[in-house]
C-alpha angles and dihedrals in degrees: 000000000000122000096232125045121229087223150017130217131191114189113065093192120111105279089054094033083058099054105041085063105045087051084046078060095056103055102271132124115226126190108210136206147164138195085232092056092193086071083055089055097037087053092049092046090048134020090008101054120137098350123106100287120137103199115202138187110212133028095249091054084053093052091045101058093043113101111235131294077048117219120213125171131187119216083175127139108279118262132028095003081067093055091046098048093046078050105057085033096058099062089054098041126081129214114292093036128135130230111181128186117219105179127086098277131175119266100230088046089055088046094053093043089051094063100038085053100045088044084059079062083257132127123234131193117190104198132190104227109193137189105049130227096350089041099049085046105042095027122298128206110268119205096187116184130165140079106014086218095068104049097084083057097061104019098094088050098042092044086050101056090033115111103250124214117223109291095051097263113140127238096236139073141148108298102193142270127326119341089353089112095052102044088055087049084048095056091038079064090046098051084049092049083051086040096056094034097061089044090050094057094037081058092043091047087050088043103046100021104040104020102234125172137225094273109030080059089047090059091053101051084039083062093036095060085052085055147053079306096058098144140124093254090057094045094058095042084061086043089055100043092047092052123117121180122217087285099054091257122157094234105200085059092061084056122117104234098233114110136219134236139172098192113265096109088052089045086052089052090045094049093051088043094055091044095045094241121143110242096167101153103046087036085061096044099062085050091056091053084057094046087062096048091060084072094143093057103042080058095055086044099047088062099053101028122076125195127170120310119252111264126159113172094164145107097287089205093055095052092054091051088050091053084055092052097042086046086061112038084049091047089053085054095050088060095048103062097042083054088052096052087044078062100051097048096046093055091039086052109027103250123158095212126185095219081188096051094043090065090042081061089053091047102085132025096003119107092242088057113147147150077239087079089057085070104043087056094058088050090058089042088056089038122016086169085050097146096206130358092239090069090061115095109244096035088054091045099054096044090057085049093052094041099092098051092045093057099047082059107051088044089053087040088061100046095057100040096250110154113233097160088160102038098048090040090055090055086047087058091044097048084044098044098054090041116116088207145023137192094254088113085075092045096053085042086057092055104041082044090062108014100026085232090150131225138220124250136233090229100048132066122271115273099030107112129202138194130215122215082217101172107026096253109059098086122215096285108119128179129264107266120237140135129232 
C-alpha cells in the first residue's frame, strides 16, 4: 500500500463509509477520519479490512498522511460542522491545498467558504453528491463547484467513482465558480421533492379513487418504468408496492403519513422566490410535506369536515392512462421551472452553467435519474440559449400531447376531493405560461388604485409608467417603480 493517500475523507457514516469504499475500488488510496475515532477503528476492523485505508485519529495526522496537493473532503452534517471542521484543517494544510465539502450545504454558506479558503491561500470545492447509500457505494452523480484551480486535482478521482451513462461518460463535471455546485445540487433536491410528490398523488388517486390494491398498482408502475416514465423514482415505487415483510404484510401500508424533509426542497422554493422565478410545483410539493406533518390535525379535521363523496363512475383504464399522461406532462414542468431558476442564478451570480451537461450529470446514480434527462440534453445541444425547456420541439410537443389526460385528472381529482396540489399547480404554470395575456392588468390597476405604485400601458412603449387619480383625491403624486 502506498505510504501517502490520494485523498482524505472526514465523516465515517454512511454517506462518507460508502464512498470511501467505492473510490478504494477504484484504485485510490483514502485516508480516513472522524471526529468519534472509534468509527475510524471500527471501519478499519471491519469494512475496511485489509483494503487500502489509512485510518487516522487526529486531523493532523489526516493531513499528514494526504500526497500534495493534499485532498479532504468533508461527508459532515451541513452547517456549522462544515465551519469547524475548515477551521481545525487550515492550520495543518499548505497553499495549494483542497478542501472539498461533500454534504448537502447551503449555497450562500459555499459561496462564502470559498472565499474564506481561498483567502488562507487554499483552494475549496463544494460538491453535490446524489444517490445515497447505493450511490455513494456503485457511482453517484457528483455536481462539484468551487475554486477553478482545483478541479484538475480532483477531477481523475471524482470522474472514477462517478455513475457513468452508456456510453462510459461520468456523471460529474465542473459545475462553475463558488456555490454554483451546490445550487445545482439544491434544485436537483427540489425536482426530486416535485418528482415524489406527483407520484405520490397519482398513487393516492389509484388508492382512494379506484381502489387498487398493493399489487394491482405494483403491475402498473411495473408497465410505466418500461415506458415514456422510466426513471428511478418509478422503479422503487414498484419496489415498495410490491413489498411484503416475514408475515406476508404489505409494509407501505404500516407507514405514518407525515413526511420528512431536510430542507433542499425549502431552500428551492426560497431561492425562486428571491430571484422572482415561478417554481410553482416544487414549491407545492414542500407544502405538501407540511401539510402531512400536521397528522393530528388533519384527524381532528377529517371528523368535522365533509367533502364530496368518492365516486368514480368512469373507464378505470383510462383513468390510469390518463395518470401516465398527467405524471409526464407534470414531470416536464417540473423541469422546466428548476432549469429556469438555473438560469436566474447563473446570471444573478455569474455562473457559466452547461445546462446540457448539467442533465448529462442527472442522468445516471442520482435519484432523479431517467431516460427523461437523455432528451433535455438534446434540447440544450440544438439550443444552449434555449430560454425554457417548453420552447424546444419535442418537449412542447409532448406536453400538448399529455395535456388532455392531465386535465381530466386533475378535474376528476377535484370532484372527488382528491388532493393533487402538484399536479393541478403544474397545469396552473402551463395554461399561464402560453397565455398572451394575463390579468395582471387588473392586478397593477389595484396597486396603483391603493398604493400609486403606476403601471405601463398597451399603447405606449415599454418602460414608460403611468398613475391613475382614481378616486379624486389622490393628486397626481405616484410612487417610485421598482420590483423586489
Amino acid at each position: 500500500m502506498k505510504k501517502l493517500a490520494d485523498i482524505g475523507l472526514i465523516g465515517l457514516a454512511v454517506m462518507g463509509e460508502n464512498l470511501v469504499l467505492n473510490m478504494e475500488s477504484k484504485g485510490f488510496t483514502v485516508a480516513v477520519f472522524n471526529r468519534t475515532v472509534e468509527k475510524v477503528d471500527h471501519f478499519m476492523n471491519g469494512r475496511g479490512a485489509g483494503k487500502k485505508f489509512i485510518g487516522t485519529h487526529s486531523i493532523e495526522d489526516l493531513c499528514a498522511s494526504l500526497e500534495r496537493p493534499r485532498k479532504v473532503m468533508m461527508l459532515v452534517k451541513a452547517g456549522a460542522p462544515v465551519d469547524d471542521f475548515i477551521d481545525m484543517l487550515i492550520p495543518h494544510l499548505e497553499p495549494g491545498d483542497i478542501i472539498i465539502d461533500g454534504g448537502n450545504s447551503h449555497f450562500p454558506d459555499t459561496i462564502r467558504r470559498t472565499k474564506y479558503v481561498e483567502s488562507k491561500g487554499l483552494l475549496y470545492i463544494g460538491t453535490g453528491v446524489s444517490g445515497g447509500e447505493e450511490g455513494a457505494l456503485l457511482g453517484p452523480s457528483m455536481m462539484p463547484g468551487g475554486s477553478p484551480a482545483a478541479w484538475p486535482h480532483v477531477k481523475e478521482i471524482f470522474q472514477a467513482v462517478a455513475a457513468k451513462v452508456e456510453d462510459g461518460s461520468p456523471c460529474c463535471d465542473w459545475v462553475g465558480e463558488g456555490g454554483a455546485g451546490h445550487f445545482v445540487k439544491m434544485v436537483h433536491n427540489g425536482i426530486e421533492y416535485g418528482d415524489m410528490q406527483i407520484i405520490n398523488e397519482a398513487y393516492h388517486m389509484m388508492k382512494e379513487l379506484l381502489g387498487m390494491s398493493n399489487d394491482e398498482m405494483y403491475e402498473v408502475f411495473k408497465k410505466w418504468n418500461t415506458e415514456e416514465l422510466d426513471s428511478y423514482l418509478i422503479e422503487i415505487t414498484r419496489d415498495i408496492l410490491g413489498y411484503k415483510d416475514e408475515n406476508g404484510e404489505e409494509t407501505v401500508d404500516f407507514i405514518l403519513d407525515t413526511a420528512g424533509q431536510k430542507g433542499t426542497g425549502k431552500w428551492t422554493g426560497v431561492s425562486a422566490l428571491d430571484l422572482g422565478i415561478p417554481l410553482t410545483l416544487i414549491g407545492e410539493s414542500v407544502f405538501a410535506r407540511c401539510l402531512s406533518a400536521q397528522k393530528d390535525l388533519r384527524v381532528q379535521a377529517s371528523k368535522v369536515i365533509s367533502g364530496p363523496e368518492v365516486d368514480f363512475k368512469g373507464d378505470k383504464a383510462q383513468l390510469i392512462d390518463d395518470l401516465k399522461m398527467a405524471l409526464y406532462g407534470a414531470k416536464i414542468i417540473s423541469y422546466a421551472q428548476g432549469y429556469n431558476l438555473m438560469m436566474e442564478a447563473a446570471a444573478e451570480y455569474g455562473w457559466n452553467l452547461n445546462y446540457g451537461g448539467i442533465a448529462l450529470m442527472w442522468r445516471g446514480g442520482c435519484i432523479i435519474r431517467s431516460a427523461f434527462l437523455g432528451d433535455i440534453k438534446k434540447a440544450f445541444d440544438n439550443n444552449p440559449e434555449l430560454p425554457n425547456l417548453l420552447l424546444d420541439p419535442f418537449f412542447k410537443g409532448k406536453v400538448e400531447a399529455a395535456q388532455a389526460g392531465w386535465r381530466r385528472v386533475c378535474a376528476t381529482a377535484l370532484e372527488n376531493g382528491i388532493p393533487v396540489p402538484a399536479l393541478t399547480s403544474a397545469l396552473c404554470y402551463f395554461d399561464g405560461f402560453r397565455s398572451e395575456r394575463l390579468p395582471a392588468n387588473l392586478l397593477q390597476a389595484q396597486r396603483d388604485y391603493f398604493g400609486a405604485h403606476t403601471y405601463e400601458r398597451t399603447d405606449k412603449p415599454r418602460g414608460e409608467f403611468y398613475h391613475t387619480n382614481w378616486t379624486g383625491r389622490g393628486g397626481d403624486t405616484a410612487s417610485s417603480t421598482y420590483n423586489v
